[in-house]
ROFI-341180 format. One line per 4 residues: number of its first residue (from 1); for each residue x, y, z of N, C-alpha, C. Coordinates in pm, whole numbers, plus 32768, in hexadecimal, padded with zeros to 4 digits. Layout:
N
NUM) X:Y:Z:X:Y:Z:X:Y:Z  ...;
This chain:
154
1) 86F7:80C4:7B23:8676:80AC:7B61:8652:8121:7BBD  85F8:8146:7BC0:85CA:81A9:7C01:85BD:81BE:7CA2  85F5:81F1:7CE0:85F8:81F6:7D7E:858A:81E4:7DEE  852B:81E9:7DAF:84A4:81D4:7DE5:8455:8167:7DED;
5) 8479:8142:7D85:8468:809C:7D55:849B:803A:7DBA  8543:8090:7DC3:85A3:801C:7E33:8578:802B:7EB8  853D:808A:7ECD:8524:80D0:7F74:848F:8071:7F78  8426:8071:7F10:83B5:8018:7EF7:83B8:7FB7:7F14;
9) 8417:7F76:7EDC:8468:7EBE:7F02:8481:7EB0:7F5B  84F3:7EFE:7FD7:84F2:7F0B:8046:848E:7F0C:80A6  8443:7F71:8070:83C2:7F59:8104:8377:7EE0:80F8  8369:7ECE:8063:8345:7E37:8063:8368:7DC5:80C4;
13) 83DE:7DCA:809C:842A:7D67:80E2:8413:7D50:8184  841C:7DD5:81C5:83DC:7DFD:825C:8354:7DCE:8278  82E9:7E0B:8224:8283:7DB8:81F9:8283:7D23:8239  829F:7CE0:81E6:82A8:7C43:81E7:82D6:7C19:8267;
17) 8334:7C3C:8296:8373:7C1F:8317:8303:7C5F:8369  82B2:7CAD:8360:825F:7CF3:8390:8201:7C67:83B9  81E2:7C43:8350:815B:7BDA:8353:817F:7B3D:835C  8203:7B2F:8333:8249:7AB7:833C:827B:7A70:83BE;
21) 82B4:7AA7:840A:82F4:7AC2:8487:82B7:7B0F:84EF  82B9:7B97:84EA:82A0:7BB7:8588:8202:7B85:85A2  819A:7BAB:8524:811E:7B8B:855E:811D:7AE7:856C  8145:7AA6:8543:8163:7A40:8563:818E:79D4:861D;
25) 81C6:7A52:863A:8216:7A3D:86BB:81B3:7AA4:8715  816A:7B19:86D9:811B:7B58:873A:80A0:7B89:8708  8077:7B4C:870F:7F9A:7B66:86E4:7F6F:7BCC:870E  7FA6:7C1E:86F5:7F42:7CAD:873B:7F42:7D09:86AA;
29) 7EAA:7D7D:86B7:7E7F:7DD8:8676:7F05:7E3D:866C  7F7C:7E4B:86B9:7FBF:7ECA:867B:802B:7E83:8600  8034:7E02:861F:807A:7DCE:85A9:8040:7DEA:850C  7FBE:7DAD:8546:7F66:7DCE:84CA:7F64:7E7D:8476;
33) 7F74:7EB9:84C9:7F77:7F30:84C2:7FE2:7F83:848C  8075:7F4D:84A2:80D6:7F49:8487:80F4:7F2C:8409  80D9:7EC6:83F9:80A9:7E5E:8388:8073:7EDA:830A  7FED:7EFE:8332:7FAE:7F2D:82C6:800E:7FC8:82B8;
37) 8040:8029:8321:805C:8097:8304:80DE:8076:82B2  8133:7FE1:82BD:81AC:7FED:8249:8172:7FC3:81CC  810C:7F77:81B7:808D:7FB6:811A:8094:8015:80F4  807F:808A:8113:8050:810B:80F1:80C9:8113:80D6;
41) 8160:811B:8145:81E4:8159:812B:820E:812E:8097  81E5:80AD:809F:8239:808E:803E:81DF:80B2:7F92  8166:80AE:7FAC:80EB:8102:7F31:8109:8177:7F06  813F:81C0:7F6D:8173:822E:7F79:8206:824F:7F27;
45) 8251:8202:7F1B:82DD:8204:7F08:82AF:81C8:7E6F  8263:816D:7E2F:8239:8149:7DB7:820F:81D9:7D86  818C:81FB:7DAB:8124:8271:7D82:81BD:82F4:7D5A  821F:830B:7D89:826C:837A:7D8E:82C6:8369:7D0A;
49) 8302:82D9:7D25:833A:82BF:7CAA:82D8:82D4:7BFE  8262:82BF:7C06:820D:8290:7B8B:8232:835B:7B83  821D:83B7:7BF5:81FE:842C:7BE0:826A:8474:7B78  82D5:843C:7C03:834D:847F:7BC8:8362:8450:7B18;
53) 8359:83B2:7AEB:835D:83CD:7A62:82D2:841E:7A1D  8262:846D:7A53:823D:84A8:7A05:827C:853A:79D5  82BB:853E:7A61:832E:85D8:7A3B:838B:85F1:79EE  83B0:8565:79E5:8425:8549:7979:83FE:8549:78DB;
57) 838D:8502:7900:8334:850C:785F:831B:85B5:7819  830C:85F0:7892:82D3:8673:78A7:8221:8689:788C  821B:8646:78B5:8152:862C:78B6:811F:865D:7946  817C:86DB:79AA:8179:86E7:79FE:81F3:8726:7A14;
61) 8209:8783:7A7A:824C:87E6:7A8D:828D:87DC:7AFF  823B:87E8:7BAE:825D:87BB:7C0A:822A:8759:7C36  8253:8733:7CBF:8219:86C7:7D11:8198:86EB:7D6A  814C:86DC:7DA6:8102:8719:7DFE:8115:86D7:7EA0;
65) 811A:8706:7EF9:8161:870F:7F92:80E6:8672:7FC8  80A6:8688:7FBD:8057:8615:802C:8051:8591:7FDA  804A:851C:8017:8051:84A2:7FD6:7FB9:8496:7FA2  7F69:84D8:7FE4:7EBF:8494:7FB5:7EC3:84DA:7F26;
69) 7EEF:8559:7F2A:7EE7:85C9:7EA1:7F29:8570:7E33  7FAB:853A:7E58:8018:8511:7E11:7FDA:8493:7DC1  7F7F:8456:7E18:7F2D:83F3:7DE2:7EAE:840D:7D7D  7E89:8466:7D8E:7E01:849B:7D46:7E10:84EE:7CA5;
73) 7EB5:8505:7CEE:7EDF:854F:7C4D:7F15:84DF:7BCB  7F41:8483:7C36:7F5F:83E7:7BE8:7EE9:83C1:7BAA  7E5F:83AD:7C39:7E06:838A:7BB4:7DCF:83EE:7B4E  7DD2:848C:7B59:7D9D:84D1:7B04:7E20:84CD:7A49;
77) 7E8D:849B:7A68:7ED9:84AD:7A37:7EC2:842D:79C7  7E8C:83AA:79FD:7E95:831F:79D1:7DF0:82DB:79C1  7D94:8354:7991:7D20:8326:79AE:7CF4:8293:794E  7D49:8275:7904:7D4E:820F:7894:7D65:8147:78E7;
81) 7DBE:817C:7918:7DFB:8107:7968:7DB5:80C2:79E5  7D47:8080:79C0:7D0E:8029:7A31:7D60:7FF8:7A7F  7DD7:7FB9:7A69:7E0D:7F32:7AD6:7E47:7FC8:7B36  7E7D:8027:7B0B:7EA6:809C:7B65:7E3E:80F2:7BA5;
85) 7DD4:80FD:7B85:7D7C:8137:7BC8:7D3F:80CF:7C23  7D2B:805E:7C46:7D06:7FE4:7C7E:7D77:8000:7CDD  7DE6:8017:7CB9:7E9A:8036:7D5B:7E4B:806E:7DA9  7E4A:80F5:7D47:7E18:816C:7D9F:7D88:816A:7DF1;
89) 7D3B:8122:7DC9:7CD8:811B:7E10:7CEB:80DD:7E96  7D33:804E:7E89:7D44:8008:7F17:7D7F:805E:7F73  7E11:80BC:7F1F:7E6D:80FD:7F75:7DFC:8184:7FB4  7DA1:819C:7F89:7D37:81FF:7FAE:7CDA:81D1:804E;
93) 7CD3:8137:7FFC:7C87:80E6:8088:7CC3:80C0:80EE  7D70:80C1:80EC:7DA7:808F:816A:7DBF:8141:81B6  7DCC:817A:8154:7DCF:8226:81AB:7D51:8231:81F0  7CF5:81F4:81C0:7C8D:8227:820D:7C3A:81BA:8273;
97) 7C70:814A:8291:7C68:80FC:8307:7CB7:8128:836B  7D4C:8162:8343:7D91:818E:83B4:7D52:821A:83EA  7D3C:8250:83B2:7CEA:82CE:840E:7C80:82BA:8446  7C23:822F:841D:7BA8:8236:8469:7BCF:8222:84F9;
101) 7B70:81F8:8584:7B8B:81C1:860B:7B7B:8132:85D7  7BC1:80D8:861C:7B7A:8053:860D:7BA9:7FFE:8687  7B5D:7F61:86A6:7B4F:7F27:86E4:7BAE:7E96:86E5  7BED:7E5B:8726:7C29:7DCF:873A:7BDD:7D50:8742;
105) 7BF3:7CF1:8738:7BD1:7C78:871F:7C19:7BF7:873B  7BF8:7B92:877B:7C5E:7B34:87B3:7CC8:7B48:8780  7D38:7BC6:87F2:7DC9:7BEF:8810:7E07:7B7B:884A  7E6F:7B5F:87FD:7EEF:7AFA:882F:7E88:7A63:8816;
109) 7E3B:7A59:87A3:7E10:79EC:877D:7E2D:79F3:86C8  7E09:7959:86AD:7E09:794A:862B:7DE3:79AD:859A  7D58:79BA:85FB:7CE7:7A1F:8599:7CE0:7ACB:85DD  7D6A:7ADD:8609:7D6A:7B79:8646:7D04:7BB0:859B;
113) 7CD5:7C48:85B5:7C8B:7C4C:857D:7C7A:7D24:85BA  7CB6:7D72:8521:7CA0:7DC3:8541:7C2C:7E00:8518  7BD6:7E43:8563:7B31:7E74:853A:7B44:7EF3:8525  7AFB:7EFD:847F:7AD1:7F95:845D:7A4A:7FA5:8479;
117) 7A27:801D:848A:7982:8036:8467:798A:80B1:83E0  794D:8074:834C:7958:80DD:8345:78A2:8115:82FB  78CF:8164:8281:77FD:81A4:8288:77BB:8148:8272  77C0:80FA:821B:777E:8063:81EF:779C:7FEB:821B;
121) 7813:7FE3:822C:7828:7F7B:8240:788B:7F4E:82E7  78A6:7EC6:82E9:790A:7EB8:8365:79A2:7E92:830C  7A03:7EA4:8315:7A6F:7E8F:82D7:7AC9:7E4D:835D  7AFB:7D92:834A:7B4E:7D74:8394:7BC1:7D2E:835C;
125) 7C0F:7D56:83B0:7CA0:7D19:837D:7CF0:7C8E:83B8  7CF6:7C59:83A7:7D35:7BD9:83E1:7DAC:7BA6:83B1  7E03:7B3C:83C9:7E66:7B29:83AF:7E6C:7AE8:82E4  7DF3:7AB4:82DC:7DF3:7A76:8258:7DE3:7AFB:81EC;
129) 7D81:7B40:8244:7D6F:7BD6:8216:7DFF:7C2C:81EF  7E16:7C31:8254:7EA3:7C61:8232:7F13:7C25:81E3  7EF1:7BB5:81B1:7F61:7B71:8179:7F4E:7B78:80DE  7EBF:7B94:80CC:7E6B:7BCD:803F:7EB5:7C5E:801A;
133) 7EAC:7C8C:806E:7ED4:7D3C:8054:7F39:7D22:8047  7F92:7CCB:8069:8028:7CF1:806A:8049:7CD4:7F9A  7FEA:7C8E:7F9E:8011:7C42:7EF9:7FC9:7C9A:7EBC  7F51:7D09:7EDB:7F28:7D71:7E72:7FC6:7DB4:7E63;
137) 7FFF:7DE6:7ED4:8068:7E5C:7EE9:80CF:7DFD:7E8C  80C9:7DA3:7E94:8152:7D60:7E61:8141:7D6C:7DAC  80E9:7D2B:7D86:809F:7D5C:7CE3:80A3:7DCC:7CE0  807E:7E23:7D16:80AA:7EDB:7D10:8114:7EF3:7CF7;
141) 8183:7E94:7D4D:8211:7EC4:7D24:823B:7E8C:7C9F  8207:7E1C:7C6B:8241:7DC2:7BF7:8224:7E40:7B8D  81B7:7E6F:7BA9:813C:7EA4:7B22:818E:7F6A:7B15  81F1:7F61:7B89:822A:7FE6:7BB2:829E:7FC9:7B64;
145) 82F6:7F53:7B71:8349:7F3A:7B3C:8343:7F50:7A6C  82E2:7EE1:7A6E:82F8:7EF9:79D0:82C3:7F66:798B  8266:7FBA:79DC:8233:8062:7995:82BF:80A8:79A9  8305:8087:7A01:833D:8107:7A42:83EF:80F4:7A12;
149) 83FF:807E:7A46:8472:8040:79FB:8494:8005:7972  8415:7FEB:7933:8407:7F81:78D3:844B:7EFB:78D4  846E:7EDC:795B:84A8:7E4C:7978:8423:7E00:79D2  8479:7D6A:79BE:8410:7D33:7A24:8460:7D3C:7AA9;
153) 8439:7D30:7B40:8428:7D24:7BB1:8498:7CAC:7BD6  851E:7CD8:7C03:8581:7C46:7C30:8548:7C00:7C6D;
């Protein structure tokens, strides 16, 4: 099985405890935050693995250094594959909530609530919110598994 895959599963796993437990015990925006940047880690650790078997295939030569690149060459590489270009898109949209500024929302309550602003629209995150994303990232990994492994997901 491929090392990236297992490191994938792992952050997963952090993940969950992420949203399971601590936000659970503490309602605040950096959980949330926390939360979403082990998304990306772990999108990240998927997106590398899919790469690395294109090197192996040899449909590709090197790797390229930045994760956004690393992502863009995935989709230029897979322009066929909707359910993978649909990853990459979300994993596009959580990179780019974390760089915007944004705002809090009843902290250390039920409905904490992290606020984007972004060109069109308002983008907020909440705990149900977050519990959605966690199951895109998690289907990412299943859908990583059987391209990448050709197994299903223990």
């Amino acid at each position: 099985m491929n090392d990236y895959l297992f490191e994938a599963r792992e952050e997963l796993k952090r993940l969950e405890h992420i949203i399971y437990v601590s936000l659970k015990y503490t309602r605040t925006v950096d959980v949330i935050l926390n939360a979403l940047h082990r998304m990306i880690s772990t999108m990240e650790f998927i997106i590398e693995a899919f790469l690395i078997q294109k090197v192996e295939q040899g449909e590709m030569t090197a790797l390229p250094k930045s994760p956004a690149l690393k992502a863009t060459t995935l989709a230029g590489l897979c322009p066929d594959e909707a359910q993978l270009q649909k990853y990459l898109t979300f994993y596009a949209y959580l990179k780019t909530i974390l760089k915007l500024p944004y705002t809090k929302r009843e902290e250390y309550r039920r409905h904490v609530t992290f606020v984007v602003q972004l060109e069109n629209s308002t983008s907020e995150i909440d705990i149900d919110t977050l519990t959605n994303c966690e199951k895109i990232v998690h289907q990412f990994l299943t859908y990583a598994y059987e391209k990448v492994a050709g197994v299903k997901e223990e």
